[in-house]
N, C-alpha and C positions, 0 to 999 in steps of 0.2 A: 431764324433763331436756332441757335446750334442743340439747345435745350433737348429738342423735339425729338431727338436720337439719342438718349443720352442712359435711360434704364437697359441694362442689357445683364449683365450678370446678374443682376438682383432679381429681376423680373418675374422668376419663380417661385419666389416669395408670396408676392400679391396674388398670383393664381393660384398657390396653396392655401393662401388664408381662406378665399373664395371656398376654394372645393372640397375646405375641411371642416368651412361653416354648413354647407349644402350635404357635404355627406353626412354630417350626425345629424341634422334636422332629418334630413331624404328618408334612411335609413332608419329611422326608430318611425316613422311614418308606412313605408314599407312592409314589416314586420308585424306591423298594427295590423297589416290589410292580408297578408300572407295567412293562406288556406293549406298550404301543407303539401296541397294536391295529390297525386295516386295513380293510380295504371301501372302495365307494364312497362318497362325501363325498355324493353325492346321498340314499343310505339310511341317513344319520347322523343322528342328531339333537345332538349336542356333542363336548366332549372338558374331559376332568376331568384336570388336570394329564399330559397326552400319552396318557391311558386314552382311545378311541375308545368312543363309547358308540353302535352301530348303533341304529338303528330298531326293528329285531325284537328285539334285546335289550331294551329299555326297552316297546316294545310287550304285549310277553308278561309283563313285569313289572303293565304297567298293567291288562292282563286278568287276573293273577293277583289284585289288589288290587280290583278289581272284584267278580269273582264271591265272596272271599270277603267282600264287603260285602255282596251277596244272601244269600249262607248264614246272615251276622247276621241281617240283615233281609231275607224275601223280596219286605215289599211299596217295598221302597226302588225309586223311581224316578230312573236317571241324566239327568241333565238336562248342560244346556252348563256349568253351575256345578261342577256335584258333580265332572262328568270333569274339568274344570280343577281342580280340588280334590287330587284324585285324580293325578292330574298329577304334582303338584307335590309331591305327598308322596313320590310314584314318585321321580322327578329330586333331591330333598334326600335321601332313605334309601342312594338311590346313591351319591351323592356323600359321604354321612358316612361309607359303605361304601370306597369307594377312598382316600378321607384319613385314616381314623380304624381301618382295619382292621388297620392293618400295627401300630398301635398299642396294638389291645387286644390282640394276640397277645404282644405285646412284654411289657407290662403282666402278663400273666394274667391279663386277665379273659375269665370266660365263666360258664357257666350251666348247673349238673351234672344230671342226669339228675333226682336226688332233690330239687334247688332247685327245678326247671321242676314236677315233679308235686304241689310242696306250693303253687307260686301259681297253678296249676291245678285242684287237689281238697282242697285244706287248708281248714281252718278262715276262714281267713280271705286269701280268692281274690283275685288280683289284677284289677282293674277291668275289663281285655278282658276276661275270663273270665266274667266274669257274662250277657251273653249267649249264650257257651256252655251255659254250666248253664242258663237258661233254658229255651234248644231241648230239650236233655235232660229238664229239668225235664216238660216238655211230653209228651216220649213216654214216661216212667218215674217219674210223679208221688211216687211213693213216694223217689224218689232223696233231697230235702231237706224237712228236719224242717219243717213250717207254723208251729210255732209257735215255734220256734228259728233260724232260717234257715238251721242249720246242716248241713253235705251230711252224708248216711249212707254212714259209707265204704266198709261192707261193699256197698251199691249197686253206689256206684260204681266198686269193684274189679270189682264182679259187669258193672257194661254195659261197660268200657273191655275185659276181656276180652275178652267177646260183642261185640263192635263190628261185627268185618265179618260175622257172622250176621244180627245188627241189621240192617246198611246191606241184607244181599241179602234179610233176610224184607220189609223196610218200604219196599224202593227209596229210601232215602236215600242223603244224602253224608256221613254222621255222622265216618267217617275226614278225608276231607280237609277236613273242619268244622273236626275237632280237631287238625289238620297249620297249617289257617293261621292257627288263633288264637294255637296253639305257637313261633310262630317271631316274632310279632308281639309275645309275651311276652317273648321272648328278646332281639329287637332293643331292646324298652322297658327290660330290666332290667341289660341292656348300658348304654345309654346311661347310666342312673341310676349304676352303678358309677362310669361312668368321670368324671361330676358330681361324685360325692362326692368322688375323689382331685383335681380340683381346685380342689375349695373346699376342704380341707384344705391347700394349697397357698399359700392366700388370709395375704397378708402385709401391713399396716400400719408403714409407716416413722416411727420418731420423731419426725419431725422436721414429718410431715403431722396426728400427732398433735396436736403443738402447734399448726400453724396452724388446727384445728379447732376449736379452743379458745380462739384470737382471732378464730375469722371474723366472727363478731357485734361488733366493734367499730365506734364511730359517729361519727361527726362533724358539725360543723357550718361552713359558709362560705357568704361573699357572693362571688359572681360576676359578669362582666360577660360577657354572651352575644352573639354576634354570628352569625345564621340566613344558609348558603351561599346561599338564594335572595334575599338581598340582593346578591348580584353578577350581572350578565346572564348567561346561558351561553355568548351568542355570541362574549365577548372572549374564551373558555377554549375554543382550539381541540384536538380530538382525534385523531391522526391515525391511520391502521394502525397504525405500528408501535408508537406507544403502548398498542394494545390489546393488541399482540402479547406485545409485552415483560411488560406487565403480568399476561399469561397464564402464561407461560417460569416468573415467576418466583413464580405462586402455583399450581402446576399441582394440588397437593392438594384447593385451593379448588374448582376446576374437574372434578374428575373427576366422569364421569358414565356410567350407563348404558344401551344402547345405545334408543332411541326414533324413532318418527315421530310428525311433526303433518302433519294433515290438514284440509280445510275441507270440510265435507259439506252437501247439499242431500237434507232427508229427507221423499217422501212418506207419511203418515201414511195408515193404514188403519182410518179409524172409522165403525160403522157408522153408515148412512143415514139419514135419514126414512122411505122406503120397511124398510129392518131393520127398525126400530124397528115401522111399523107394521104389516109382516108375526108379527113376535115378538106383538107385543098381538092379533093375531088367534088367534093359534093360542093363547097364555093363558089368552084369553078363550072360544074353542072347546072347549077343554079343561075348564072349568067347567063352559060349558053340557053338554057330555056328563055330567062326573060326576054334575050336579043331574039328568040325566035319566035311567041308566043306574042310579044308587046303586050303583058296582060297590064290592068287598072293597077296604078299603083300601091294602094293601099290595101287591095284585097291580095294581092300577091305576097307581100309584108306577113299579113297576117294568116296567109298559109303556110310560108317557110322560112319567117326570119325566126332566129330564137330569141332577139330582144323587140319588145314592144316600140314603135315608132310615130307619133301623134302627127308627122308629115307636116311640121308647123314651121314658121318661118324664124330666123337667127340672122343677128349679126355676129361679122366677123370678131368683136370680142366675145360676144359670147357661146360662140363656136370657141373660140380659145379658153374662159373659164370651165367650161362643159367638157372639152375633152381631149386628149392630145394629138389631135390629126391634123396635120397641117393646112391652118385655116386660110392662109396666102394661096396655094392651089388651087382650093376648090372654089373658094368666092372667083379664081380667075379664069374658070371652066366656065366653057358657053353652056348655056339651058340645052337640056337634051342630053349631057353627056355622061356616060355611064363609067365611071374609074373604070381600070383595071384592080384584080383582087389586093387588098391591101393586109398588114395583122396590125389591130390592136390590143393591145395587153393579150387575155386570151382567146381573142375573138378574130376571126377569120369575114373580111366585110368587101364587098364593093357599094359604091354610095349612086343614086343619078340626081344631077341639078336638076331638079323638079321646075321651077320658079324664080326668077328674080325681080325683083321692085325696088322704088323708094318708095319709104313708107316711114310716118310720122314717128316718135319715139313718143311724144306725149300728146294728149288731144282733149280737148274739153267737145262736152255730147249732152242732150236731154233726152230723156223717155217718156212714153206714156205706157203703162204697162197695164193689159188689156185684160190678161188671164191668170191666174194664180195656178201654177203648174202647171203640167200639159194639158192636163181633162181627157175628156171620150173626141172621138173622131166628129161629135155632132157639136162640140163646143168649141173645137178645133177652129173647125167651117166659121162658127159662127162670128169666131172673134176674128178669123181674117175678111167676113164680110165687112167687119166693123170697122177694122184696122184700115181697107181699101176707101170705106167710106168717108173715114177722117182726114186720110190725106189726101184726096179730093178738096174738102172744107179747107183744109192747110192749104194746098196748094194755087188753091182758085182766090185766096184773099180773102174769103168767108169770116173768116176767123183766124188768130196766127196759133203760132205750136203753144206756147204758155196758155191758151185758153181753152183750147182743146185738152191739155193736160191738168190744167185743174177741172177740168168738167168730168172729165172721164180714167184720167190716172189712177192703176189700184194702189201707187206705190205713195203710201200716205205721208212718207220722208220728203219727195222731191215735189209733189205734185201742188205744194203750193209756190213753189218756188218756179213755178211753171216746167215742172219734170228735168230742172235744170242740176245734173249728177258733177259740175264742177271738172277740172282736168283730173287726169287720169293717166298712168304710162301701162306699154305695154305688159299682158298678163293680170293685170289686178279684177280684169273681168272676167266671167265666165267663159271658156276657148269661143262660144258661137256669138257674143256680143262682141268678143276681141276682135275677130277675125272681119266683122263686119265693119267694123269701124276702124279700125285699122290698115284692111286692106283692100276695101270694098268701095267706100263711099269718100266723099269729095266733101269739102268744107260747105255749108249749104245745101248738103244733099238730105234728103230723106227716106231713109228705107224702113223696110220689118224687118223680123230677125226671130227665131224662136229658141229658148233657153228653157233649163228646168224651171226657172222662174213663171214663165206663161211664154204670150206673144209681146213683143216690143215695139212700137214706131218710133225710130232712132230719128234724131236731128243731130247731124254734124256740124257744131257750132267754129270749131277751129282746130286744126290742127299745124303741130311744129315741130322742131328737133330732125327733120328728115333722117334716114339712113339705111342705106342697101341693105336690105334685107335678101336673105336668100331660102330656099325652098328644097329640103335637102330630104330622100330617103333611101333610107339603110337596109341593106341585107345583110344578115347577120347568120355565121354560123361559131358554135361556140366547141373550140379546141379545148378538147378534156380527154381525161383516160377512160380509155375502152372496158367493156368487161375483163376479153383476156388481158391487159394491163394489169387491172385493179385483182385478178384471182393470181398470177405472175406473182404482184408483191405479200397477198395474202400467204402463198405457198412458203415464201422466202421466210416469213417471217414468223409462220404456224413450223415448222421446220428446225429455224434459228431455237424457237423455243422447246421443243420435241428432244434436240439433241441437248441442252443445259439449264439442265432442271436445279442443279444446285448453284451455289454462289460460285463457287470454284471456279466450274467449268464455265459458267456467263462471265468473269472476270477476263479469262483466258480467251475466249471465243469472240467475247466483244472488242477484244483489240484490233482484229481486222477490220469494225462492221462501222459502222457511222454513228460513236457511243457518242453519249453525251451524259458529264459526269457531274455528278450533286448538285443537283436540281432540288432546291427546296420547296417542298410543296407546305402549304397552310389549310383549313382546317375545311374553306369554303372557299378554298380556290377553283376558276372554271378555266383560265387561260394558263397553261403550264410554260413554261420560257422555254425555248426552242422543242416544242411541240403542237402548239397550239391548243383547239379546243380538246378536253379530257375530264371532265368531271368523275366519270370511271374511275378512272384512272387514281385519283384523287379520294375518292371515296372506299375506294379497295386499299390503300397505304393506310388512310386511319384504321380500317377496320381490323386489323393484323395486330399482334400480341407477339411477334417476335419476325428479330430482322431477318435478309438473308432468303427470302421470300419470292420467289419469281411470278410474274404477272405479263399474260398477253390479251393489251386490249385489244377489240375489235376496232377497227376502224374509225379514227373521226373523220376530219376534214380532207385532210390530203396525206395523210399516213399512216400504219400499222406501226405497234409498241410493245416492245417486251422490257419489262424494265424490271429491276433489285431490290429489294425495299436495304437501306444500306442505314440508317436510321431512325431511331424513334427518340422521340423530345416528348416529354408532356408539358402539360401547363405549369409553372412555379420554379424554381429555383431551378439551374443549370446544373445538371452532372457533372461531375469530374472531365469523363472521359469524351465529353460532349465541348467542351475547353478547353481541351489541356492544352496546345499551341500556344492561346492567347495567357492562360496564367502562368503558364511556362515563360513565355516572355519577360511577361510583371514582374514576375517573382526573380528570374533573370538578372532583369536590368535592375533592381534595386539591390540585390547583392552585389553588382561592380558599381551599383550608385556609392555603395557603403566604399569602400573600397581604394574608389579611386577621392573621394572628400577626404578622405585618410590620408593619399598621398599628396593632395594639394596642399591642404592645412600644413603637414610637413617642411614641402617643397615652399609653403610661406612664410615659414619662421624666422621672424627676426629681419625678416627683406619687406618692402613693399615695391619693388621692381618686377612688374609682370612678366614681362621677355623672359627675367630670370627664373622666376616660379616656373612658365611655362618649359624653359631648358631641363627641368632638372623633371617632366613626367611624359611619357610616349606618348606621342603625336597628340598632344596640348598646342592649342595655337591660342595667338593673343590676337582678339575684335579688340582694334583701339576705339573705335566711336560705334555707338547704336542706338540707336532711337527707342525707345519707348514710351508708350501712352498707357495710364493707370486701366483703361475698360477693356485693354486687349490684351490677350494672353499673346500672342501673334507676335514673334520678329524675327526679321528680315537673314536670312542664312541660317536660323537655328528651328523654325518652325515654331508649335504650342510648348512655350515655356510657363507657365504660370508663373511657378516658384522662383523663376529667375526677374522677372516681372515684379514681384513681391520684395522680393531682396535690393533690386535696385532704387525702390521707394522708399525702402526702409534701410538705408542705409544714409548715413550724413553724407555729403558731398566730400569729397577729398579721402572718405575712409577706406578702408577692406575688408569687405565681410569675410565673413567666415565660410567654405566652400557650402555648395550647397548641393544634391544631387536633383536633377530635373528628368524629365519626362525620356530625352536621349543622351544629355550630353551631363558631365559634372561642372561645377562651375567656381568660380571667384570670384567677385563682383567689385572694382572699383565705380563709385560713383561720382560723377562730375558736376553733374546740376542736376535739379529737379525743382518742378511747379510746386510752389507750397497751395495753389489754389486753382481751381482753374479760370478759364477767360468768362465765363458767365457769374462769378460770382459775385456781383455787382446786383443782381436780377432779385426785384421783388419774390420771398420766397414763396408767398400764397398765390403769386403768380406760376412758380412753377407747377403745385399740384395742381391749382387748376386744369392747368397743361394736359399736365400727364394723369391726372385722372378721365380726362375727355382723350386723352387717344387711346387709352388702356378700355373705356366701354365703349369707345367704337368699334373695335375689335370686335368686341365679346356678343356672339352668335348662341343660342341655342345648343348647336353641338358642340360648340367647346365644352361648354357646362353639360352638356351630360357625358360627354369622353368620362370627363376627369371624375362625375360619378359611377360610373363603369367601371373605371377600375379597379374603386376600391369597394365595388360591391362585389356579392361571390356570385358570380354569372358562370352558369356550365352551360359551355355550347356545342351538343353534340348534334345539330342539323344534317352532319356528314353522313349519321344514319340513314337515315331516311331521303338524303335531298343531295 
C-alpha cells in the first residue's frame, strides 16, 4: 500500500504538536518542583531549568552507575569511551528526572512493589534483570530450570530471603546487586508508561490525511534554467549588515550548540626500526628457548607470552571469525609443529599444533551433580568416594543413571528428568564440563568432571555434527614503542611547542608538521577526529575565554598534541563572523536570483517559445521534459528545487509562469500535465489515519520525547568543568 510512505514534509508537524503539548505540561511541572539550588559555580557542572546540579551530586551518581556496571560485569573495563558513555547516561536520567518527575507524580505513574518483583523474578524478566539472574544463577545453579529457563520460585523466594546471610557467608554484594538493577527497572518501566500515554495521545488531522493521499501526484514541464554561477560574484557585493540582518531574521536557521575549532599539530608515536627489531629478537629468542628447553605448554604461555591463551580447541571457521591468520596452513600442519615467527596486526607470534581431533559440534549429556562448589579437600574426597561408588551402581546394572540421579542429584532442574541437560553445542558449558564431553568421552561413556559447580558423573548420551577440531598455542610478543621512541616524540613535540607560543608563529611552523586543520570539538566530546582519545584536550578548549591560545597535551593513546584554539561558538544563535561564507552565499544567490527573473520575465515577453527566451539570456538552457513528484523537492539535473516544484503544480498545464528564482538555478516553468489526485485516492480515509497514526507511535521511543523536551528547556551543560 503505497500510503505507508507518504507523510514526509509534513511530518514535523505532528511532532511539534507532541513536543509543544509536553513541553508546557513538562515545564510548569518542573518549575513547580525547582529548588533554585546553590554552591560554588566552580563545583557545578550545569543547571537544568534553574536546578543547580553540583559536582558531587552528579559525581556520586556517576560512581553509582559505574560500580553497578562491575557488579553486571566484573571483567568490564572503563576506558575514556565507556565513562563518557556513562556520563551521559548520568546527565540525560537527570535531566529526564528534574523535567519529567513533577510529571509522573502528577500522572500516577509508578511501579508497585508486586509490578517490580514480577519483572524481576517472574516468568518472564525484564531484560536488565537477566544479568542479575545470571550472577545468581551462578552461585545457586539450581535457582533456574536448564531446560526451561524458567526461575524456580520457590529458590528464589528462598535466596532473596537469605540475601544478607549470602552476602556475609560468600563476601559478596548480592544486596546492592539487587538494589541497582531494582531502580534501573524502575526508571526503564517509568519511562515506557509514560511512552505509552503519549502515543495514545498520537492524533492525525483530516485534512493531512488527505494530503497523504495526493502526495504522490506527478507532473511533467519544460523549463528554461539559468545556473547563479553564470553571474560574477564580485558585481553582488555583501556587506555586514546584510549578514546581520539575514541572521535577525532566520535566527531558527542559525541556532546552534555551543563548540570550539581548533587547528592541531600531532606527534605520532610509532614504533621504530630499532622496536621492531628488538621485538623480532626476543620472538625469535623465545623459539629458540622453547625448541630447546621443550617446556609444558601452557606454563610457558604464561610465563612469556603477552596475550593470554586458554589452549582450547577451534575449527577452521572459527579460527577464521577469530582472527586473521591463515586458517588453511595451520589446520594443515602436522601436530607437533612449531611455525616459524609470523606478525599479526601488532603482535609478533609463532603458534605449535598442540592437538588434533574429531570432535562433535553438538552432544546431548545427563549429570548427577554431587557438590555444590568446590568445598575443603575433606568434602572433595568425600564426594569423589561417592561419585566412584555410583558408578559402580551404574555400571554393574544396579540401578541406571536416571535413578541414581534422582536419588542423589543436587541439581534440582535436571534431576527429575533423570539429570538429563538436553543437547547442547560447544562452549555453552563450563570450559571443564566442555572439554570433557566434548573431547574426552565416547557416546555411552561415563566419567566425573569437576567445575565451580561441585563434582559431576557425566552420561554421554549422543553426540553429532563431527569436525576437526584443532589445538593451537600462541606465543605472543607485542610490537609497541620503546621508551626512547615514545621520549623522541615527547622531545619533538614539547620543542614544536617551546618555539610557537603564539598563533603566528604555530600557523607558520605547522605548515611543515603533520597539521590537521578545524577540528570541531563539542562540549563532551572524548574521541577527537584524527586524533583520537583527548578529553584533555577537549576540556582545556572550553575552558579558554579567548582564541589564539596554544595547548600541548600530554600524551594519549598513540600521539602527543599541540594544538590552537582557532574558535569559540557558544550556545544560541550564530555569529556573524562564525557564518559568514555560508550567508555570504544566501544572500549571494538571491541577489542574482533577483536579477536574473528580471531578465527572464523580459526575455519572455510577448513569446511563449522557450528556445527563444532561453537565446536572448547567458548560458540559459531549455530542460524540454522533467519529471516531477508533489512530496519531492528533488529533480533530476537540477538538485533541491522546492520552489521550482511548487511552480510546476501551480501552474495550468499549457501555461508560463512567471520566472521564479530557486535555490541554484532561475527559472521558467512551462507545464505540460500534472496529477489533479493521486493514485491512492480512492482509499477509505479513516483507513488511512489509522495507518499513519500506528506507524507514527511505533516510532515514538522515550528519547524522542525527551530530545524534543530538551530543547526547549534551558539546560546549561557545563560537565566540561569538572569531567
Amino acid at each position: 500500500m503505497a500510503v505507508i510512505g507518504k507523510i514526509r514534509q509534513r511530518s514535523w508537524i505532528l511532532v511539534g504538536f507532541i513536543a509543544l503539548a509536553l513541553f508546557i505540561f513538562v515545564i510548569e511541572e518542573a518549575f513547580k518542583s525547582s529548588n533554585g539550588g546553590g554552591g560554588s559555580s566552580k563545583n557545578n557542572v550545569g543547571k537544568i531549568d534553574g536546578t543547580t546540579i553540583s559536582g558531587k551530586e552528579f559525581g556520586s551518581q556517576v560512581t553509582f552507575y559505574e560500580d553497578g556496571i562491575k557488579m553486571i560485569n566484573p571483567t568490564f573495563q572503563l576506558n575514556d569511551q565507556s565513562r563518557a558513555q556513562i556520563q551521559e547516561e548520568v546527565w540525560n536520567n537527570m535531566a529526564a528526572e528534574q523535567l519529567l518527575g513533577g510529571a509522573y507524580k502528577s500522572l500516577g505513574l509508578e511501579v508497585s512493589t508486586a509490578e517490580l518483583a514480577d519483572l524481576e523474578w517472574g516468568n518472564n524478566p525484564h531484560p536488565l534483570a537477566q544479568n542479575l539472574l545470571r550472577r545468581i544463577a551462578e552461585a545457586k545453579p539450581d535457582i533456574v530450570n536448564r531446560e526451561t529457563g524458567q526461575l524456580n520460585q520457590a529458590k528464589v523466594k528462598e535466596f532473596i530471603n537469605g540475601i544478607d546471610q549470602f552476602d556475609k557467608t560468600n563476601k559478596t554484594n548480592f544486596k546492592e546487586f539487587v538494589a541497582h538493577v531494582e531502580k534501573l527497572i524502575t526508571d526503564d518501566r517509568i519511562k515506557q508508561k509514560y511512552t505509552s500515554l503519549v502515543a495514545q495521545s498520537f492524533y492525525m488531522p483530516t485534512f493531512m490525511a488527505k494530503e497523504v493521499l495526493n502526495a504522490d501526484r506527478s507532473a511533467k514541464a519544460s523549463v528554461v534554467a539559468v545556473p547563479y554561477t553564470s553571474l560574477p560574484d564580485d558585481k553582488y557585493k555583501v556587506t555586514d549588515g546584510d549578514i546581520q540582518s539575514y541572521i535577525d531574521e532566520n535566527k531558527a536557521k542559525f541556532e546552534q550548540q555551543a563548540s570550539r575549532v581548533i587547528d592541531a599539530v600531532t606527534f605520532d608515536i610509532f614504533p621504530s626500526s630499532n622496536d621492531t627489531a628488538a621485538a623480532l629478537e626476543k620472538i625469535n629468542a623465545l623459539r629458540t628457548d622453547y625448541l630447546t628447553t621443550l617446556p609444558k605448554d601452557s606454563a610457558f604461555i604464561a610465563r612469556n607470552s603477552a596475550q593470554a591463551n586458554n589452549l582450547g580447541y577451534y575449527s577452521k571457521d572459527e579460527v577464521l571469525q577469530q582472527t586473521k591468520r591463515n586458517a588453511d596452513t595451520l589446520f594443515n600442519l602436522p601436530v607437533g609443529t612449531l611455525t616459524n615467527v609470523y606478525k599479526e596486526g601488532s603482535y609478533y607470534m609463532f603458534t605449535k599444533i598442540i592437538d588434533r581431533r574429531t570432535a562433535p559440534d553438538t552432544v546431548r549429556a545427563a549429570h548427577i551433580l554431587l557438590s555444590e562448589g568446590k568445598g575443603s579437600d575433606d568434602e572433595k574426597k568425600a564426594a569423589n568416594a561417592l561419585a566412584d561408588s555410583l558408578i559402580r551402581v551404574i555400571s554393574s546394572g544396579v540401578k541406571n543413571f536416571g535413578q541414581v540421579a534422582a536419588e542423589n542429584s543436587k541439581d534440582e532442574n535436571s534431576k527429575a528428568k533423570g539429570g538429563d541437560l538436553n543437547y547442547f553445542t560447544r562452549g555453552q558449558m563450563v570450559k571443564e564440563f566442555n572439554d570433557k564431553v566434548f573431547y574426552e568421552m565416547q557416546p555411552g561413556q561415563i566419567s566425573k568432571v569437576e567445575t565451580q559447580y561441585g563434582l559431576h558423573i557425566i552420561l554421554l548420551i549422543e553426540a553429532k555434527s563431527p569436525k576437526t577440531v584443532t589445538k593451537f598455542a600462541d606465543f605472543v610478543v607485542e610490537l609497541r614503542p620503546s621508551d626512547e621512541t615514545i621520549k623522541l616524540a615527547y622531545d619533538k613535540a614539547s620543542t614544536f611547542q617551546q618555539q610557537n607560543t603564539t598563533a603566528d608563529k604555530f600557523d607558520k611552523a605547522a605548515k611543515t608538521e603533520n597539521l590537521r586543520k578545524d577540528i570541531v570539538l563539542t562540549p563532551n566530546m572524548v574521541d577527537v577526529p584524527g586524533i583520537g582519545s583527548a578529553r584533555d584536550l577537549v576540556q582545556w578548549a572550553f575552558q579558554q575565554e579567548k582564541t589564539d591560545q596554544i595547548y600541548f597535551e600530554d600524551k594519549n593513546e598513540d600521539r602527543y598534541v599541540v594544538a590552537k584554539l582557532k574558535r569559540i561558538s557558544e550556545k544560541g544563535v550564530a555569529k556573524a563572523e562564525d557564518v559568514r561564507d555560508e550567508v555570504t552565499s544566501i544572500i549571494r544567490n538571491q541577489k542574482k536570483g533577483k536579477d536574473l527573473v528580471e531578465q527572464l520575465n523580459k526575455a519572455a515577453a510577448g513569446t511563449t517559445d522557450l528556445a527563444a527566451i532561453a537565446a536572448k539570456v547567458k548560458d540559459a538552457s531549455v530542460l524540454d521534459t522533467i519529471d516531477a513528484q508533489f512530496s519531492k523537492a528533488m529533480i533530476q539535473g537540477l538538485g533541491n528545487e522546492p520552489k521550482l516544484v511548487g511552480t510546476i503544480f501551480g501552474t495550468p498545464a499549457g501555461k508560463i509562469a512567471k520566472a521564479v528564482a530557486g535555490e541554484r538555478f532561475a527559472f521558467i516553468v512551462q507545464t505540460k500535465s500534472a496529477d489533479e489526485k493521486g493514485p491512492d485516492v480512492g482509499m477509505d480515509i479513516s483507513m488511512v489515519k489509522k495507518i499513519m497514526e500506528s506507524r507514527y507511535t511505533g516510532r515514538l521511543n522515550f528519547q524522542t520525547i525527551f530530545e524534543s523536551i530538551l530543547k526547549k528547556a534551558d539546560v546549561k551543560d557545563e560537565r566540561f568543568k569538572l569531567y
